[in-house]
C-alpha positions in Angstrom: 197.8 9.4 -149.0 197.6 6.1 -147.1 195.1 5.1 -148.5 195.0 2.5 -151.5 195.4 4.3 -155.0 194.9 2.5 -158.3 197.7 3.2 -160.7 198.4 3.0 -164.4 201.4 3.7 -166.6 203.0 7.3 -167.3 201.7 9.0 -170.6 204.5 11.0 -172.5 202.0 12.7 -175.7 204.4 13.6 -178.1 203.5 14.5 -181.7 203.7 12.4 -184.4 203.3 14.1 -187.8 202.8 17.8 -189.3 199.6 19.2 -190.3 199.5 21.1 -193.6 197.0 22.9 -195.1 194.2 21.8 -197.7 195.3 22.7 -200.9 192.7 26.1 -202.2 190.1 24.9 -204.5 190.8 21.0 -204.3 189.9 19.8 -201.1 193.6 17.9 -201.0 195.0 18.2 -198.1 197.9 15.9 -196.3 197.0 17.1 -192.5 193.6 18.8 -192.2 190.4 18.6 -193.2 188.6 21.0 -195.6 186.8 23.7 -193.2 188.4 22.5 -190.1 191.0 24.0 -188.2 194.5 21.8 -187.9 195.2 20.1 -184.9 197.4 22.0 -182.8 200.8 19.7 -182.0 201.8 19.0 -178.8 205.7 19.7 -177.7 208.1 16.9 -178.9 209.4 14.6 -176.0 207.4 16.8 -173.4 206.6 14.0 -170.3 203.2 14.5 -169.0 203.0 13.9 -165.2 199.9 12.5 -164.1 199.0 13.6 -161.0 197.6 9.4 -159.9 201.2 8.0 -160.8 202.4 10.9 -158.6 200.0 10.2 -156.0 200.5 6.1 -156.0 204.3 6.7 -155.7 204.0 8.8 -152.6 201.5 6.2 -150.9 204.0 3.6 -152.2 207.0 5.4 -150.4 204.7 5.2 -147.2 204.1 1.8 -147.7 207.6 1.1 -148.3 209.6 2.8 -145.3 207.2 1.1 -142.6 207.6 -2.3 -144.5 211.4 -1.8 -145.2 213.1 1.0 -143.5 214.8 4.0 -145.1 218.0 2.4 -144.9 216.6 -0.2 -146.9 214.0 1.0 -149.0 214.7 1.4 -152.7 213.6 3.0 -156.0 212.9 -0.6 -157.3 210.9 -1.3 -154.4 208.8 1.9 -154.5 208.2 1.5 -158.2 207.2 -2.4 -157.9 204.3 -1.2 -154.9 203.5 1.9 -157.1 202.9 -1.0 -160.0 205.0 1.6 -162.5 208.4 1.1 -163.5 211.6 3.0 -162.4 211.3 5.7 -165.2 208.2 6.9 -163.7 210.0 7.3 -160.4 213.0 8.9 -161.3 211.1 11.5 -163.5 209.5 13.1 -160.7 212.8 12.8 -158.0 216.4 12.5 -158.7 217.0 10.3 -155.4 215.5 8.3 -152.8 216.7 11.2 -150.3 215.0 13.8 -152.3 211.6 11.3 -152.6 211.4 11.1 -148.8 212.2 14.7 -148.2 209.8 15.9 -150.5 207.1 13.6 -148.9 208.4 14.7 -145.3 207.7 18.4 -146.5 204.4 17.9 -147.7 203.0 16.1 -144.5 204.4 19.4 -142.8 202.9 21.8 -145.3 199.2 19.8 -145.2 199.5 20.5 -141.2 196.5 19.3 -139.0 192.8 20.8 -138.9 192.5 23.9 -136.6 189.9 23.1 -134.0 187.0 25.3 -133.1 184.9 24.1 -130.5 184.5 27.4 -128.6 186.5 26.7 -125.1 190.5 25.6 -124.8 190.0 22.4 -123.2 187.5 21.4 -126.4 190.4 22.6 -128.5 192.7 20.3 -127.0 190.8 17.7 -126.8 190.1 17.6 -130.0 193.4 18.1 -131.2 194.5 15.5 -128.9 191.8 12.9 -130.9 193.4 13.3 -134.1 196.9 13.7 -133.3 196.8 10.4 -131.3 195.5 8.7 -133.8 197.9 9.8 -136.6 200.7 9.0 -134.4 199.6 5.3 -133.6 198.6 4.5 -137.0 200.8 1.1 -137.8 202.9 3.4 -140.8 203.2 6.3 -138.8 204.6 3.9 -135.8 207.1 2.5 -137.9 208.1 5.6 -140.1 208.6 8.3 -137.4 211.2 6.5 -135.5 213.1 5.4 -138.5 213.9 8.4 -139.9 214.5 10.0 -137.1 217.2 7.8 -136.5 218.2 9.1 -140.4 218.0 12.1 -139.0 221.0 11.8 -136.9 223.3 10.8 -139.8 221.7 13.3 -142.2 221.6 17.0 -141.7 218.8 17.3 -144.7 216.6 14.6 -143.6 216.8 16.0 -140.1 216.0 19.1 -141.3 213.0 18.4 -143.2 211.4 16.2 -140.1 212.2 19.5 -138.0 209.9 21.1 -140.8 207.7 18.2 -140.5 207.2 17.6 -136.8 207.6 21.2 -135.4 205.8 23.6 -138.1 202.5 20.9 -139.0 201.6 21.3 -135.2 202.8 25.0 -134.8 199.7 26.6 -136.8 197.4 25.2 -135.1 199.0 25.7 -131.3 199.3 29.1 -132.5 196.0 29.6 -133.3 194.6 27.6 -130.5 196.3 30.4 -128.4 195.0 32.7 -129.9 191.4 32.4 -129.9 191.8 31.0 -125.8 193.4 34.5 -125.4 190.5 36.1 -127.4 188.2 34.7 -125.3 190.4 35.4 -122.2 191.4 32.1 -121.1 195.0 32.8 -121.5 196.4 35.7 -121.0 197.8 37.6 -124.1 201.8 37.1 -125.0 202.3 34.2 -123.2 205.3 32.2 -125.3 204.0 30.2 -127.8 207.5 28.1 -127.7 206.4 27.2 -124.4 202.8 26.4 -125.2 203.7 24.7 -128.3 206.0 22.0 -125.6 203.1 21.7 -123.2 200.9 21.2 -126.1 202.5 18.6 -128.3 205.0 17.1 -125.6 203.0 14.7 -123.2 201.3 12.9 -126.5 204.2 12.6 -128.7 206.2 11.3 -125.7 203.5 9.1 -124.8 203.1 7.6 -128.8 206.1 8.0 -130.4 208.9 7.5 -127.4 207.4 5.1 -125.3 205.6 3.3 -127.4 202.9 1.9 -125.1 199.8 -0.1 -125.2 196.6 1.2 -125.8 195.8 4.5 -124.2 193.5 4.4 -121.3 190.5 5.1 -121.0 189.9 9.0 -120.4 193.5 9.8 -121.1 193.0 12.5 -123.8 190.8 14.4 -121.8 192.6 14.5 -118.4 195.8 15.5 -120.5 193.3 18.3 -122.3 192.1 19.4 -118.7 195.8 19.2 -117.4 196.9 21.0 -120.7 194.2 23.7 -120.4 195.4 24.7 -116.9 199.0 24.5 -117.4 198.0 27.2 -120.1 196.4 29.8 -118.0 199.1 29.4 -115.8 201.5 30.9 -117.6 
């Protein structure tokens, strides 16, 4: 959704005339053709959505809250990135609350790839990789902490990045669990509250809070070993 999207103008089809039958015998008619069926109409006024002006918005909206802030960001401002006017905008969301809570919930419902590499640590690890670089993407940098600040004045935007940040990582801590336990590298019923907080903790800490330079070198795997044991501890 980051990515760069080409964008065009919303269609509307609405119909624009009646077809009527061919008169019998005469070939005369005012809609169809002789021998052809009549075009069926579309319903009057009925907007069409298209899917790319949808999808060019939400990048937009990205775009926009790391460049502006939510405070700041505006319908105007989305629409002018998305290259479509207001209209467009408003026709899909009401608000610019219910535009960034509707893009917060879909980051949560998309969640992150399940790893599988066969061993816990691997799982981490990999897990590790592409959380990491989510999280220190230049957008995501400037996004996360904004509207969690939002958050704090806003009991529906807070709610959504609870959705967002806790329930996108909790399938896939679930099922890393799982399959460690499967393959008995973790006991079964340990708390997966508690895993979930050794899992996620250290790296979003790291990324989000402190903000740091680059990782160093190695870090993802000694927090995947350190991760791993802290597991079968438990």
């Amino acid at each position: 959704m980051l990515e760069s999207m080409t964008t065009n103008a919303d269609a509307t089809g609405t119909a624009t005339g009646a077809v009527t039958r061919a008169g019998a015998g005469t070939g005369a008619g005012t809609g169809a053709v002789a021998g052809k069926p009549p075009r069926r109409r579309a319903p009057a006024g009925a907007a069409v959505l298209r899917e790319d002006v949808t999808e060019a918005i939400r990048a937009a909206v990205f775009e926009e809250l790391a460049s502006a802030g939510y405070a700041r960001m505006s319908i105007e401002g989305v629409a002018r990135r998305a290259g479509v006017g207001k209209t467009a905008v408003y026709r899909r969301w009401r608000s610019k609350l219910h535009l960034v809570l509707d893009l917060v919930s879909a980051v949560a419902v998309q969640g992150l790839p399940a790893p599988d590499t066969g061993s816990l640590e691997g799982d981490l690890r990999l897990l590790y990789e592409v959380t990491s670089r989510a999280l220190r993407h230049p957008v995501a940098g400037q996004i996360i902490p904004d509207l969690q600040a939002e958050a704090a004045r806003n009991p529906e935007i807070a709610d959504a990045m609870q959705k967002a940040l806790r329930e996108g990582q909790q399938g896939v801590a679930h099922g890393i669990v799982a399959a460690a336990a499967a393959r008995g590298e973790v006991r079964e019923g340990i708390s997966l509250d508690l895993a979930l907080d050794l899992m996620s903790g250290p790296l979003y800490w790291r990324a989000v809070v402190v903000r740091g330079p680059k990782l160093p070198k190695g870090y993802l795997a000694g927090l995947a070993r350190a991760t791993a044991a802290a597991l079968k501890a438990l």
